[in-house]
C-alpha positions in Angstrom: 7.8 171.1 133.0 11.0 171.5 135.9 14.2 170.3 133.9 14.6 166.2 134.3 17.5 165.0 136.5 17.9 161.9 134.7 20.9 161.0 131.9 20.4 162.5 129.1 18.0 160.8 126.4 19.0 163.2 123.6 19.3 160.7 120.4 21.4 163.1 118.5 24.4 162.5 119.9 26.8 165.0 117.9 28.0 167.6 120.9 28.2 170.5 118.2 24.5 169.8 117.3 23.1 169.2 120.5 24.7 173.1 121.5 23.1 174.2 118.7 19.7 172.9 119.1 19.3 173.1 123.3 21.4 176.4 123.7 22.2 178.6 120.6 19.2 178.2 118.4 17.0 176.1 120.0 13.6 175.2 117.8 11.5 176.9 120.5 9.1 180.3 120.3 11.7 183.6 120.9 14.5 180.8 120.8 13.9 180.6 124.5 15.8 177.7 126.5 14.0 174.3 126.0 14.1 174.1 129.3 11.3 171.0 129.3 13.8 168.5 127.6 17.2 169.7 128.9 18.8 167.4 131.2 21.3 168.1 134.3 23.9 165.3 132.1 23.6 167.8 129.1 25.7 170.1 130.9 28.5 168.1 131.9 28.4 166.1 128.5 28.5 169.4 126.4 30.5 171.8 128.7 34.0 170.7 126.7 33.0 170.9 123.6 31.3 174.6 124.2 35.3 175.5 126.1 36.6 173.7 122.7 34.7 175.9 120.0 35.5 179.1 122.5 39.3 177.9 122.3 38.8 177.6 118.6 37.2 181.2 118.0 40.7 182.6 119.8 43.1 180.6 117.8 41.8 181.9 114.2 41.7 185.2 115.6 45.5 184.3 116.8 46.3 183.0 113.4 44.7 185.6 111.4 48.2 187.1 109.2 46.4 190.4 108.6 46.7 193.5 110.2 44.7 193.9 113.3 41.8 195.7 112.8 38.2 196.5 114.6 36.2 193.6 112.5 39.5 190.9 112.9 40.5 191.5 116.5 38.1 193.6 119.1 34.5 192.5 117.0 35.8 188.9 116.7 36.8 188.4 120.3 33.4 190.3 120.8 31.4 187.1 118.8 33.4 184.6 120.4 32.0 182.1 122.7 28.7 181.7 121.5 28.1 177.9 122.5 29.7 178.7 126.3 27.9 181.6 126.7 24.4 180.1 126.0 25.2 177.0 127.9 26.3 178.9 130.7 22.9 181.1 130.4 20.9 178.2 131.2 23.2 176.5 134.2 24.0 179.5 136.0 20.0 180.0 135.7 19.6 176.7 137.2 22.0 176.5 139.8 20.7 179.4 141.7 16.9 179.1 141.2 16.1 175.5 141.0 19.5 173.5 142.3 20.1 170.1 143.0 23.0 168.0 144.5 24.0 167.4 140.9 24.2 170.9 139.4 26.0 172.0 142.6 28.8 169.3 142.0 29.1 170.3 138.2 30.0 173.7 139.0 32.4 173.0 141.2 33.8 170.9 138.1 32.9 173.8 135.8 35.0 176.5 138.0 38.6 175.7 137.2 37.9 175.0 133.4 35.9 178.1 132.9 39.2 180.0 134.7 41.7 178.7 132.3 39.7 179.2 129.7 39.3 182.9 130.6 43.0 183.5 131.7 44.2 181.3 128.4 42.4 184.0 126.2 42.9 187.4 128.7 46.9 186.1 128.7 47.8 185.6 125.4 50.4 187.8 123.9 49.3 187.7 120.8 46.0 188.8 121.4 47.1 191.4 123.3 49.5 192.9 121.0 46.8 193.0 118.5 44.3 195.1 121.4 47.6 197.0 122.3 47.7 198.2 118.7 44.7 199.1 118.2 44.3 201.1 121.6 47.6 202.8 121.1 46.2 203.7 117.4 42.8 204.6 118.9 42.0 208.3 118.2 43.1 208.1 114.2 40.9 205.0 113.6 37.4 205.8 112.0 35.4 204.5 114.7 32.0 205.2 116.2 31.9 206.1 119.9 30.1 202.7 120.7 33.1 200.9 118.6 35.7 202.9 120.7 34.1 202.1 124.0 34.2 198.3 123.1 37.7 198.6 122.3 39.0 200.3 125.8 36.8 197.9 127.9 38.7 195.1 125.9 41.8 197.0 126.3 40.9 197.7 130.3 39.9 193.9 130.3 43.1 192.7 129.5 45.3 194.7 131.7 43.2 193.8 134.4 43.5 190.0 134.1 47.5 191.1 133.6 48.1 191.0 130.1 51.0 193.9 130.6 52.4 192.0 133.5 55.8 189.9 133.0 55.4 186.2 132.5 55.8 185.2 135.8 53.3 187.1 136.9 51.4 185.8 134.9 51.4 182.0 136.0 51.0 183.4 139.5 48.0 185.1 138.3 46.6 182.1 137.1 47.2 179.8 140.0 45.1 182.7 142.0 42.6 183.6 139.8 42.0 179.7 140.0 42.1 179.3 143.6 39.2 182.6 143.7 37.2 181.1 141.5 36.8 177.6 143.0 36.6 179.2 146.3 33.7 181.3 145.3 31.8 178.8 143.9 32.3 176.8 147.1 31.2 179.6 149.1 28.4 180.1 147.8 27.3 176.2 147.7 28.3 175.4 151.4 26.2 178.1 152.6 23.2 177.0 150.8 23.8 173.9 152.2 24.5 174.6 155.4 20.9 176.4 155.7 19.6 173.8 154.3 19.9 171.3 156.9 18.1 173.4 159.4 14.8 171.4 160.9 12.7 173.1 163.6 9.4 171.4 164.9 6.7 172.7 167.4 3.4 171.0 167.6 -0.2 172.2 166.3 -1.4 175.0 168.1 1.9 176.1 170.1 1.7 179.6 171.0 4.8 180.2 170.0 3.7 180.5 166.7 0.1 181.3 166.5 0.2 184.7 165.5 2.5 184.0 162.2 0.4 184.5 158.7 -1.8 180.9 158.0 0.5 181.1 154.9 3.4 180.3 156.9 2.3 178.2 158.9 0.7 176.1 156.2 3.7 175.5 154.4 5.1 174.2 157.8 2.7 171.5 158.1 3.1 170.8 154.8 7.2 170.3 155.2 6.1 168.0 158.7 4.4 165.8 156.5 6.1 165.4 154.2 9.5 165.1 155.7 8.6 163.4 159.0 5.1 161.6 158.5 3.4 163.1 161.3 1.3 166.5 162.4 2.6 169.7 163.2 4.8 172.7 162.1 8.4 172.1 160.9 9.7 175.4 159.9 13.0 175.2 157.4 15.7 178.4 156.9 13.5 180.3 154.0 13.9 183.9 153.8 9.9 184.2 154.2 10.1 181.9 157.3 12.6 183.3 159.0 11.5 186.8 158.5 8.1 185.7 159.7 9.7 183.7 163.2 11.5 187.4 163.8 8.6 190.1 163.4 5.5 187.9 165.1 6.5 185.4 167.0 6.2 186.4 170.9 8.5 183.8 172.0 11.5 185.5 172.7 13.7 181.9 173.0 12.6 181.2 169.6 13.3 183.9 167.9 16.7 183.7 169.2 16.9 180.1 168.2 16.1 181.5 164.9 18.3 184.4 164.3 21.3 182.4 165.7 20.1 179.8 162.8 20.4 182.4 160.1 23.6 184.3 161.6 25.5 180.9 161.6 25.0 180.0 158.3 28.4 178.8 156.7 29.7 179.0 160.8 28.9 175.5 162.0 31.8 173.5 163.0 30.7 171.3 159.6 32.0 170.2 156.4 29.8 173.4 154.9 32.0 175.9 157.6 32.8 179.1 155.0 35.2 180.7 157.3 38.1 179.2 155.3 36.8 180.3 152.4 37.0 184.0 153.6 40.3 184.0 154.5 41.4 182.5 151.0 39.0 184.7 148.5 40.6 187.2 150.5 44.1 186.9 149.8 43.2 185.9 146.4 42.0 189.2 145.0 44.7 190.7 147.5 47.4 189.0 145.9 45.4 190.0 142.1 45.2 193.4 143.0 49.0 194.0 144.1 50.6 191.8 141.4 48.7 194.3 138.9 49.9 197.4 140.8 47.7 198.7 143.7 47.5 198.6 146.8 44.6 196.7 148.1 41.6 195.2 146.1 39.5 197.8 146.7 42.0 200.0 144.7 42.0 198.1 142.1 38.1 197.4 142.1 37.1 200.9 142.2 38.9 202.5 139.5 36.3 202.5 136.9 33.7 203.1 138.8 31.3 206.4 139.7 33.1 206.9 142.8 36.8 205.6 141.9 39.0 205.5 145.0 38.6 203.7 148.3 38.7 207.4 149.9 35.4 208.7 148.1 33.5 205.5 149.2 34.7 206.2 153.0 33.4 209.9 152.6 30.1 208.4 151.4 29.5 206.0 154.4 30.5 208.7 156.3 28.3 211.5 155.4 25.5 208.6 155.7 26.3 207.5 158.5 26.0 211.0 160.3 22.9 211.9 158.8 21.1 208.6 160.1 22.9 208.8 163.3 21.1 211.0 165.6 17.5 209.2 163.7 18.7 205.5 164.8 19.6 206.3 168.6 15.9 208.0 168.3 15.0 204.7 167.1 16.3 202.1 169.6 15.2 204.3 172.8 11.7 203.7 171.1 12.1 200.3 171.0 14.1 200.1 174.8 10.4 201.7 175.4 8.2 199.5 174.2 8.7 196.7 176.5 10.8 197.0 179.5 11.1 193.3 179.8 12.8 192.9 176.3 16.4 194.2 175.8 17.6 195.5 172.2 19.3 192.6 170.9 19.4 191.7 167.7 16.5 188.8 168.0 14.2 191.1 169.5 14.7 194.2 167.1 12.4 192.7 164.3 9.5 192.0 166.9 9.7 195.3 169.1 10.0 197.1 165.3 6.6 195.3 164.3 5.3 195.9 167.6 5.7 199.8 167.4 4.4 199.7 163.7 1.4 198.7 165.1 0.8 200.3 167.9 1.9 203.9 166.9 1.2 203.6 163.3 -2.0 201.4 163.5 0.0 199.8 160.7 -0.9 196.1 160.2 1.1 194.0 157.7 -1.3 191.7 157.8 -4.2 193.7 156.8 -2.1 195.5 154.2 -1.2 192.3 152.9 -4.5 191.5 151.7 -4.8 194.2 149.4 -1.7 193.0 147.3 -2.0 189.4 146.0 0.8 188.6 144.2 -1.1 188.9 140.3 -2.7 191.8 141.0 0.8 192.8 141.8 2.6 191.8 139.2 -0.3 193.4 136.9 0.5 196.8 138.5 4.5 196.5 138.0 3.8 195.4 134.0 1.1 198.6 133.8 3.4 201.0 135.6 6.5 199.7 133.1 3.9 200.0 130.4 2.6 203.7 131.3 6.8 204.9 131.6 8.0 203.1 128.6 5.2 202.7 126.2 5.8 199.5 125.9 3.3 196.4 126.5 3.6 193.1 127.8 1.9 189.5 126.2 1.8 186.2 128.4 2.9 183.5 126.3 2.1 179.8 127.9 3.9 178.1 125.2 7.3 179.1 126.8 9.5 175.9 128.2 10.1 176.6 132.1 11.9 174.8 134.4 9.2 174.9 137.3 5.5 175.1 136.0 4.9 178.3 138.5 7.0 180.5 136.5 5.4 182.8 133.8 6.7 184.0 131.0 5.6 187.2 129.0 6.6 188.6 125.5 7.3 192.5 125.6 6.3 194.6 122.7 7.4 198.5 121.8 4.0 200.6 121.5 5.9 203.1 119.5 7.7 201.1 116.9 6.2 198.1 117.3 9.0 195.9 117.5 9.6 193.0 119.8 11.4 194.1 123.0 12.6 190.4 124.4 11.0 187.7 126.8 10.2 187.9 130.3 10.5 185.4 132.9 9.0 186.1 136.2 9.7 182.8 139.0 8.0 184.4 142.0 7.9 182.0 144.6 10.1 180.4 147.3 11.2 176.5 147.0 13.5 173.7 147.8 16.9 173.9 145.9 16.3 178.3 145.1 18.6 180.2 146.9 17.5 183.3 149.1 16.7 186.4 148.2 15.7 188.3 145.2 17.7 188.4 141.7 17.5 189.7 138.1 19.9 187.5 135.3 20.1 188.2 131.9 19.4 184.6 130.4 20.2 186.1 127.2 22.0 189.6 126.8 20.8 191.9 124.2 23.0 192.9 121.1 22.1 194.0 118.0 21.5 190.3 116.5 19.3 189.2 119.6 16.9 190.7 121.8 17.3 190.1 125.4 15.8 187.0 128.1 15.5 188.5 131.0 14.6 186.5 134.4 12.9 187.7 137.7 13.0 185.5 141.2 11.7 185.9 143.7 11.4 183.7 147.3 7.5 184.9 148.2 5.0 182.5 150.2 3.7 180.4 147.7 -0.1 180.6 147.2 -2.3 178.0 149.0 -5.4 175.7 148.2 -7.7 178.1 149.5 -6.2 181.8 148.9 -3.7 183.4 146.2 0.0 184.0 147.1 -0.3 187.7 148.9 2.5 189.8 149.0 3.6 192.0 151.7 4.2 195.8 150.9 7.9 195.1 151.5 7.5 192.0 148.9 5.8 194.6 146.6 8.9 197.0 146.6 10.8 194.3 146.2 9.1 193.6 142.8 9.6 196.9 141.6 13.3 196.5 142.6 13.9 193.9 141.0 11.5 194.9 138.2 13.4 198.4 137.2 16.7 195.9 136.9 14.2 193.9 134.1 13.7 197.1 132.2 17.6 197.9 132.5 18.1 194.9 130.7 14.7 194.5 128.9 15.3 198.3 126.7 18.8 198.4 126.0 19.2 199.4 122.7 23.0 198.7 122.1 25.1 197.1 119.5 27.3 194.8 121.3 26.2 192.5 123.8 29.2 193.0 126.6 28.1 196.9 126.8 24.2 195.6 126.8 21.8 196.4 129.9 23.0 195.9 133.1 26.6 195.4 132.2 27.8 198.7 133.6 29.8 200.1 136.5 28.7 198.3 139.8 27.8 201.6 141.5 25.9 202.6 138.5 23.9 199.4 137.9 21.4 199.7 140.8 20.0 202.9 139.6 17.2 201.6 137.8 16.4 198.9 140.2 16.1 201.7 143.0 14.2 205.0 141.3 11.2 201.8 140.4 11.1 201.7 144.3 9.3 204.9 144.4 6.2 204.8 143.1 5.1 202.3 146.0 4.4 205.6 147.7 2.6 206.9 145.2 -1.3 207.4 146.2 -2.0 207.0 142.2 0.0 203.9 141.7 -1.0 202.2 144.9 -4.6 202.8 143.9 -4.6 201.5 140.3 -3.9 197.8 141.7 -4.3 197.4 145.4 -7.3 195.5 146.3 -8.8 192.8 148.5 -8.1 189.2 147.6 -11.8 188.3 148.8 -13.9 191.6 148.1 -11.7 193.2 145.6 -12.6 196.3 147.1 -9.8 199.2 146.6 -7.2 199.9 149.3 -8.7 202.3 151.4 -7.2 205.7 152.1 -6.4 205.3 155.8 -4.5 202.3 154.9 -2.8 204.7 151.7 -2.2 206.9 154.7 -0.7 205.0 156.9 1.6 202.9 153.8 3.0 206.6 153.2 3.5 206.8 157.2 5.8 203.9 156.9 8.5 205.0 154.6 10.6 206.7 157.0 9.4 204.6 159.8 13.1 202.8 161.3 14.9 204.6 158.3 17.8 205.7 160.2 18.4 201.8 161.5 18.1 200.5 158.5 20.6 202.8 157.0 22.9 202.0 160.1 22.5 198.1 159.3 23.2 199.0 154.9 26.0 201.0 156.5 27.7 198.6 158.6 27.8 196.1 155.8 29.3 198.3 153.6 32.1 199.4 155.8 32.4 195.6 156.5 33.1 194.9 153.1 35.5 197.8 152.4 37.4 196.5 155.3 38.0 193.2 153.7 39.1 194.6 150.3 40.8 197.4 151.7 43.2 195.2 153.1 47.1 195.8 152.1 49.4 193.0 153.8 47.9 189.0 153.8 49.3 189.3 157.8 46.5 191.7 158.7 44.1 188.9 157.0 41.4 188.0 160.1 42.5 184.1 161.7 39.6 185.8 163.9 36.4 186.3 161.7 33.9 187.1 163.8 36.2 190.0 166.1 37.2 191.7 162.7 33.3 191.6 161.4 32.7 193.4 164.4 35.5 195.7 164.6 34.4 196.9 161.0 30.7 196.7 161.4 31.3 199.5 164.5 31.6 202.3 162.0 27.9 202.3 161.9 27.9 203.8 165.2 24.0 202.9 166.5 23.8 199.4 164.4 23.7 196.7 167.2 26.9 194.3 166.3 25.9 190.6 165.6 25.5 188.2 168.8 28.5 186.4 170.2 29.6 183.2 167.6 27.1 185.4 164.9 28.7 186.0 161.5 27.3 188.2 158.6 30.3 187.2 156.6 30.2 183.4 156.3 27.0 183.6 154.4 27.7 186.9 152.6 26.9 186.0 149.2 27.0 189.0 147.5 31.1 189.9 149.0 32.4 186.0 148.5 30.1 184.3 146.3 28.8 187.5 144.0 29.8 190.0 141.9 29.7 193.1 145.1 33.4 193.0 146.8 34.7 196.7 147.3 31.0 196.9 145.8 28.1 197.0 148.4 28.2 200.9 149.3 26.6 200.7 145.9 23.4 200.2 147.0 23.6 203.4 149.0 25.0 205.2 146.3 22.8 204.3 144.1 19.9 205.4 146.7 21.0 208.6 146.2 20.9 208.6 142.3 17.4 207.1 142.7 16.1 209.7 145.1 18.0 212.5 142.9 16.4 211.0 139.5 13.0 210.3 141.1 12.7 214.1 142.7 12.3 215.1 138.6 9.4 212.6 138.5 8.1 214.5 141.3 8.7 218.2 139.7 7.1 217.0 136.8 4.3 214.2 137.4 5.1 210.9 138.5 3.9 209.6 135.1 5.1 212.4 133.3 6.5 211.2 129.3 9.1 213.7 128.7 10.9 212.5 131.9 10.2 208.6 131.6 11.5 209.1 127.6 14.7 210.7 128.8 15.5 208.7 131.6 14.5 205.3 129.0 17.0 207.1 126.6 19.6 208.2 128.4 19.9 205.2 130.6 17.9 202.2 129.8 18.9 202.1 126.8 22.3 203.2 126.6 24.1 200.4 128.9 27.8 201.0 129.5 28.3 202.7 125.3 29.2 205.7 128.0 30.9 206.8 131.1 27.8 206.2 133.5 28.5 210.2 135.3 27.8 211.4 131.8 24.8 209.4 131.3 23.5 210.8 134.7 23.8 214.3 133.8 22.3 214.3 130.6 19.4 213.0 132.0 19.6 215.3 135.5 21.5 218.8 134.0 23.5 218.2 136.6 25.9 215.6 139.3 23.5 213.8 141.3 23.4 215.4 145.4 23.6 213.3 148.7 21.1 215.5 150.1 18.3 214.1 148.2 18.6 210.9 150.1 19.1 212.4 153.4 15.3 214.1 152.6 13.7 211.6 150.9 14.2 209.2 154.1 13.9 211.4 156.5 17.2 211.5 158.0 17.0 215.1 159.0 13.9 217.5 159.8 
């Protein structure tokens, strides 16, 4: 049952109850989210009193007269929160994968509270005197090394949110870290919004969109119905929709209708314009970053990280961008080829790309597409997961969901038999879900609790008269997506802030990436693929030609992860608020250049005002992580390949030394006890064929 958006009809109506029985320790199977009675009103009733009992937890640890120890200072700071951070669990949950007008408002409402709370506790002198202490006194306590690593990423948060800074500083601080975080929530709001008020009709049987999968075009009927009580198509913004409008539509003018649709997102001259935004989250973390001693954000962003300094990302992008140069100029004069009446812009790319997929690789997505339905799919993920990990998964239907097409499975340890966590997979695209593809912990593991871990996805829903059918791109998507699950799903740590995917940034793709692999794997591919109709296997030729594509407009899409990644160290690389862009859309460009061959966005076409992961999520002086991880995947995965793609020594290590270890160690160290060795550039450059 999807979560009611009427007031609340909860009869208890004792605030310290109601956390306990809807958030903490609901009376549901696994303790999972009651997510069939919970009400949008809980939230804003119940969010004070959850701030209160956090604000509580940090005055006895204040107040306590004795010593500071592990157990009084660093373990009880560790414990604190409880009520806020299941609350905020479920929201968060909700207000990116099944939204509403409401939940938007509420956390705007929610952002300033949540930032004083945070800079109340990361301020206060006496709590830091007490971290101070104990990190000064570090190498003569008897700790274990998990116990020390707690203690510095305490000690590391603190100093970071200016604990060591003068009292000043501090109220400035906290007037900034305010203005970032309502800004960021804004952001990322007013670009949902803006999308979705985008409307585009065309009438049954226009040419213009004939040869787009029934699928889509079945959902846009549906929308016209609905929406305007009459017959025809009436396409929305979706992910699936859009992406469908730029690879098969042949009408050039719509496509470009389209693609100037999805690059002005957050750039209309609206109430929903983002550009503002930029320009203020900006100087926010500029201003953070030199009031706590360095030079731009980036600086101060990157110093825990794999790659620590501003400089070694550069030399990354670099190096990439070299190698996929010469490949991506190979690229484009292949498309300038194809058809001499359409030029290389940006809204003809996607459409000349699927064109030559076609016609040189005999490769149709279409025809692919019916050899991966979306539960067969799913099935071959959990097997593959299962095979690796020796680990099995259960589907439970008695799990509360907010929308009845998510699923829900338990996950079980073959070897010790011990229950793993819960599974939430919410697969398909709807109104009020944001756009793209997203792993959350719903609840993190520690050694109390076993971990809730949520999938969504935006695929084309299934229809009255076929299943949901994924495309192969959808498909590695899942396994993306999936090896984030398993991050999350195996850790094996004590404390829940060092659990899963609470690592380094640039370290936290990894297992996401190295899943991506085995989607060109013959054997994998084989033990799931098959027709939704005739269930007949997927053939070799169409194996073949699957294996054809995965270097097949490598070098431009390299160029295009490139370009966004030197876009967004030129924002956080930023040292003076006067070099701060009044002009958007030139300094976008300017910085997007750097990828050499990557076409720059039309004229009035921004990247940036709908760039959730820089201004809304957790990637600023962060998204050449994606690359960087790339390389540890292809570097892991090349072991898989030395010794068998399903081979148990490997998949135990790599469970061991990474899965389950979450940020208890410097993530360099974890890599080269699984590897024997630093992870090498080179094996990227092979694996996507950058250079013969």
């Amino acid at each position: 049952m999807p979560i009611t958006k009427n007031m609340s009809t909860q009869q208890n109506n004792n605030p310290k109850e109601q956390l306990e029985s809807l958030f903490i320790h609901p009376d549901t199977p696994l303790g999972a989210y009651p997510f069939d009675v919970l009400k949008e009103d809980d939230f804003a009733h119940l969010i004070d009193e959850a701030i209160a009992q956090e604000e509580e937890d940090i005055l006895t640890i204040e107040r306590n007269a004795d010593s500071p120890s592990f157990e009084n200072t660093i373990l009880a700071l560790e414990e604190s929160g409880k009520a806020l951070e299941a609350l905020l669990g479920a929201f968060y949950n909700l207000l990116h994968a099944h939204s509403s007008e409401k939940l938007m408002a509420l956390s705007e409402e929610f952002a300033p509270k949540l930032t004083a709370l945070r800079l109340r506790k990361l301020h206060s002198p006496i709590l830091f005197k007490r971290i101070h202490t104990l990190y000064e006194q570090r190498e003569f306590l008897a700790l274990s090394k998990e116990e020390k690593r707690l203690m510095y990423r305490a000690y590391e948060s603190f100093v970071d949110s200016g604990a060591a800074v003068n009292e000043a500083q501090q109220e400035n601080l906290g007037k900034v870290f305010l203005r970032l975080s309502k800004s960021t929530t804004a952001f990322g709001n007013q670009a949902l919004k803006d999308q979705e008020l985008f409307r585009y009709f065309l009438p049954l049987g226009s040419a213009a969109v004939e040869p787009l999968p029934q699928s889509i075009l079945n959902r846009a009927k549906s929308r016209c119905t609905e929406e305007r009580q009459e017959s025809g198509y009436l396409f929305a913004l979706t992910a699936p929709e859009y992406q469908a409008v730029m690879s098969y539509s042949p009408d050039e003018a719509l496509r470009k209708t389209f693609y100037y649709a999805w690059m002005q997102r957050g750039n209309h001259p609206n109430c929903y314009n983002t550009t503002h935004l930029i320009r203020t989250i900006i100087a926010a973390r500029l201003e953070i970053a030199q009031i706590l001693g360095y030079s731009s954000y980036a600086a101060y962003a990157l110093k825990d990280r794999m790659l620590s300094d501003p400089e070694e990302v550069i030399k990354l992008l670099n190096e990439l961008e070299t190698a996929s140069r010469n490949k991506c100029q190979a690229e484009l004069r292949m498309l300038a080829a194809q058809d001499p009446t359409l030029s290389v812009t940006p809204w003809n790319i996607p459409y000349l790309f699927e064109q030559i997929r076609r016609k040189q690789l005999d490769y149709n997505r279409e025809e692919v597409r019916a050899y991966f339905p979306a539960d067969q799919a799913v099935s071959g993920v959990l097997r593959l997961a299962e095979q690796l990990y020796r680990i099995h998964f259960i589907e439970r239907s008695d799990i509360p969901v907010y929308d009845p097409c998510v699923k829900t499975f338990e996950v079980w340890d073959n070897q010790t038999d011990r229950h793993l966590g819960l599974l939430y997979l919410d697969l398909f695209a709807r109104s009020g879900k944001r756009s793209g593809a997203w792993m959350n912990n719903l609840k993190d593991q520690d050694e109390k609790q076993r971990p809730h871990i949520l999938i969504v996805m935006n695929f084309t829903p299934p229809e009255a008269d076929r299943p949901a059918l994924l495309y192969l791109e959808d498909v590695h998507t899942l396994l993306h997506e999936f090896g984030h699950a398993m991050h999350g799903m195996l850790s094996q740590v004590r404390y829940k802030s060092l659990s899963g995917t609470n690592v380094t940034r640039d370290f936290v793709e990894l297992p996401s990436q190295i899943m991506e692999n085995w989607l060109y794997e013959p054997e994998f591919l084989q033990s799931f693929a098959k027709h939704y109709q005739t269930n007949a296997p997927l053939p070799q030729h169409l194996i073949d030609k699957i294996l054809a594509t995965r270097c097949f407009q490598s070098g431009y899409a390299t160029q295009r992860q490139l370009s966004f990644g030197f876009l967004d160290m030129a924002y956080h690389s930023i040292t003076s608020k006067e070099d701060i862009p009044m002009d958007i859309e030139a300094f976008e460009k300017n910085a997007m250049k750097q990828a050499t061959c990557f076409p720059l966005p039309a004229e009035g076409c921004l990247m940036s005002s709908a760039f959730g992961h820089l201004f809304a999520g957790g990637y600023a002086a962060g998204y050449y992580g994606y690359k960087w991880s790339e390389v540890l995947a292809a570097d892991a995965f090349s072991l898989f390949q030395e010794k068998g793609i399903y081979n148990t020594l490997v998949a135990d290590c790599f469970r061991r030394e990474i899965l389950e270890k979450g940020d208890t160690e410097e993530a360099m160290e974890l890599y080269e006890r699984f590897r024997g060795r630093r992870p090498l550039v080179s094996a990227l450059i092979h694996q996507d064929g950058l250079r013969e």
